[in-house]
C-alpha positions in Angstrom: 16.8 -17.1 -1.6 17.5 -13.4 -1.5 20.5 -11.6 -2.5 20.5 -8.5 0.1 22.3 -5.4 -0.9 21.4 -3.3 1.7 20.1 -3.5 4.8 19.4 -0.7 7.5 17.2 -2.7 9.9 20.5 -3.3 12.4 20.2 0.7 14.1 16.5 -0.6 14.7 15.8 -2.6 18.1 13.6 -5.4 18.6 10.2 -5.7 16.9 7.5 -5.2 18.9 4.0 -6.2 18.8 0.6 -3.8 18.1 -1.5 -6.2 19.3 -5.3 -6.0 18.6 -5.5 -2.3 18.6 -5.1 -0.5 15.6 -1.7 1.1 16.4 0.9 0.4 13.4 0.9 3.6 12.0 2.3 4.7 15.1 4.4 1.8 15.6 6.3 2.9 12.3 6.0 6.4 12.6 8.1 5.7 16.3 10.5 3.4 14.4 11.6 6.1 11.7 11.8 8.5 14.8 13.7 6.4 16.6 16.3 5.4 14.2 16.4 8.7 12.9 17.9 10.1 16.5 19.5 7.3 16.8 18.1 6.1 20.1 16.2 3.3 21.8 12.7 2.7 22.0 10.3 5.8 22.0 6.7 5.5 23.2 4.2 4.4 20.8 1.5 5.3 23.7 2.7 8.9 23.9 2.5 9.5 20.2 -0.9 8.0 20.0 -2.6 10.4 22.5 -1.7 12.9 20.8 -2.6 11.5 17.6 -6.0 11.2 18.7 -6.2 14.2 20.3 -5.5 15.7 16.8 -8.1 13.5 15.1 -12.1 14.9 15.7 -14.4 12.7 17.9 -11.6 10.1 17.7 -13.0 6.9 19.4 -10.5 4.0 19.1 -10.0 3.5 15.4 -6.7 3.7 14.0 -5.0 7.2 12.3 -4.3 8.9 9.1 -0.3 9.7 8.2 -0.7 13.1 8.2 -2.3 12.9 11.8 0.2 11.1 13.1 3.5 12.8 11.7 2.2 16.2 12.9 2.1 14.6 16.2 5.5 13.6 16.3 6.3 17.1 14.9 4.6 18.9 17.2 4.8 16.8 20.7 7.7 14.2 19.9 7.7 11.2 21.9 9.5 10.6 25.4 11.7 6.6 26.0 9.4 4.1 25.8 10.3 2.7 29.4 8.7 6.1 30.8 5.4 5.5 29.4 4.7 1.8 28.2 2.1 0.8 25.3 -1.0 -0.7 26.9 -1.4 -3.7 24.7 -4.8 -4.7 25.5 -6.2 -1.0 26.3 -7.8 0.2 22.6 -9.0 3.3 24.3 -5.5 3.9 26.1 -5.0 7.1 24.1 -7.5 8.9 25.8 -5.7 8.9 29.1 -3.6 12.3 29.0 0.2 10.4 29.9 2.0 11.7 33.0 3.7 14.9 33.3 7.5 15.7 33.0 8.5 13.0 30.2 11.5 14.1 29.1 13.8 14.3 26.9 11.5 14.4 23.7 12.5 13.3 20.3 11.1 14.9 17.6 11.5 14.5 13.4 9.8 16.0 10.3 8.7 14.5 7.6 9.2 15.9 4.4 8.9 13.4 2.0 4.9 11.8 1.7 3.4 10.1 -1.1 7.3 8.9 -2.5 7.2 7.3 -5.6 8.8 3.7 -6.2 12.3 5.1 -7.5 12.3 7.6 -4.5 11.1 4.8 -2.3 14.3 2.8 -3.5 16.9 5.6 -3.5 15.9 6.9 -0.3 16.8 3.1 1.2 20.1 3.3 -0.7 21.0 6.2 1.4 20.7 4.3 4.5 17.3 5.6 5.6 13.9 4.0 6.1 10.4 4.1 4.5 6.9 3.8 5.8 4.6 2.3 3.5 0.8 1.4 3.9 -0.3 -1.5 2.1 -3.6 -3.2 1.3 -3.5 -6.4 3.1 -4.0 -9.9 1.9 -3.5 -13.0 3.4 0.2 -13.9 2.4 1.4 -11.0 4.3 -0.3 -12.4 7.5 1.4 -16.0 6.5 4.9 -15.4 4.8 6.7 -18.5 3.6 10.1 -19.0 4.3 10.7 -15.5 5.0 8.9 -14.3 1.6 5.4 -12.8 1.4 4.2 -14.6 -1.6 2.4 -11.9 -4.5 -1.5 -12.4 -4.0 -3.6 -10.1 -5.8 -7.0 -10.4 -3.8 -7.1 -8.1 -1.0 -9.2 -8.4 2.3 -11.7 -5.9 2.3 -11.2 -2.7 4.0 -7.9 -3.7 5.7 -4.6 -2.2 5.4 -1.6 -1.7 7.4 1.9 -0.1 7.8 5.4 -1.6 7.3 8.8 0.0 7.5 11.1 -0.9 5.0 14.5 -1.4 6.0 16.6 -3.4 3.1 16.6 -4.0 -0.5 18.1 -7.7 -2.4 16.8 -9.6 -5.3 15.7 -12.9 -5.9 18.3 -15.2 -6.6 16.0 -17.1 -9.2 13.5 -14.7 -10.5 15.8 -11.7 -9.7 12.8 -9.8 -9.1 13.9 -6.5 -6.5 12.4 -7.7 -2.9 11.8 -5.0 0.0 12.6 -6.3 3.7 10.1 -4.7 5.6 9.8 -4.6 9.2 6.2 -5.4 11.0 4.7 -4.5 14.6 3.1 -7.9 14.9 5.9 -9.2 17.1 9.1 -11.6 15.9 7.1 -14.7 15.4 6.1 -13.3 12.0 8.4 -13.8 9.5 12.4 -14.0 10.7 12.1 -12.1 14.0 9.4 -9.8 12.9 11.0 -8.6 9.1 10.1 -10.6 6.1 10.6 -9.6 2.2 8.1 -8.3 0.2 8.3 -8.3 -3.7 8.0 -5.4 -5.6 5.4 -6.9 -7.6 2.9 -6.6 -4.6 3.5 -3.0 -4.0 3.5 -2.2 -7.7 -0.4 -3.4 -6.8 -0.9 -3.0 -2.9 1.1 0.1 -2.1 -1.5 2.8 -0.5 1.2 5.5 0.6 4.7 6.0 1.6 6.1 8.2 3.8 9.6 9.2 4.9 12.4 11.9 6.5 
């Protein structure tokens, strides 16, 4: 159904899943870092202590771009396997991680607020895009592999994606975004789906990238 002409997801590992806390920020923030060093998992936990420790009276909500990309500026992020996510602890962050996590893997990113040609070329280069979105509830529930346009939005929610690949629709030949989630690989096709450019042209809240 979609006619890929580029795809970067394959440097990427498996998807991962957020669970209930409000952690994708991070989780894409740690995928562009990853893939940009070209290494394996990084820790999502360590980048989210120090994300809260750079957000005032933080008290388990979720972050702001610009929080989070100074953090992984500033304090980088160790392998994943030296200090796990907590899936089920929202107030993990707090918890300073242990000492001596090394080596750290740091990026900078100097492109925020990208525009939809940027968004696009910046993919044709072979790299990869964070986006926030406004959520409805096709992207909870895509069909065969699509997240269907929907214009109503749920209320106060919104949530980050990387994008990874471009392709078209082989019938409406309207340009389609494969973006990658952190809600684990049951959603979607192993945890990537397609996104239209019809719903960001609506839904996109921000964009961020190397």
């Amino acid at each position: 159904m979609i006619e890929v002409s580029i795809d970067n997801s394959a440097a990427l590992g498996a998807v991962r899943n957020q669970g209930c806390r409000p952690t994708c920020l991070v989780f894409v923030v740690s995928d562009i870092n990853s893939y940009a060093n070209v290494t394996g998992e990084l820790s999502v936990e360590y980048l989210a202590h120090h994300a809260a420790n750079l957000t005032p009276n933080w008290n388990g909500e979720g972050f702001m771009v610009s929080t989070v990309t100074h953090a992984v500026e500033t304090f980088g992020q160790p392998h994943e396997s030296l200090h796990p996510y907590n899936i089920n602890d929202l107030y993990a962050p707090k918890t300073p991680p242990p000492s001596n996590l090394q080596p750290f893997y740091k990026v900078k990113f100097n492109n925020i607020d990208l525009g939809m040609d940027e968004v696009i070329s910046t993919i044709e280069k072979g790299n990869i895009v964070g986006i926030a979105v406004a959520v409805t509830t096709s992207l909870y529930y895509p069909v065969d592999n699509l997240v269907e346009f929907e214009s109503n939005v749920l209320p106060g929610e919104y949530h980050a994606l990387v994008v990874t690949g471009l392709g078209k629709h082989k019938d409406s030949t309207e340009l389609y975004f494969k973006v990658r989630n952190s809600w684990g690989d049951a959603w979607g096709v192993g945890g990537y789906a397609w996104l239209p450019k019809s719903y960001l042209d609506l839904h996109l809240y921000g964009t961020f990238s190397l």
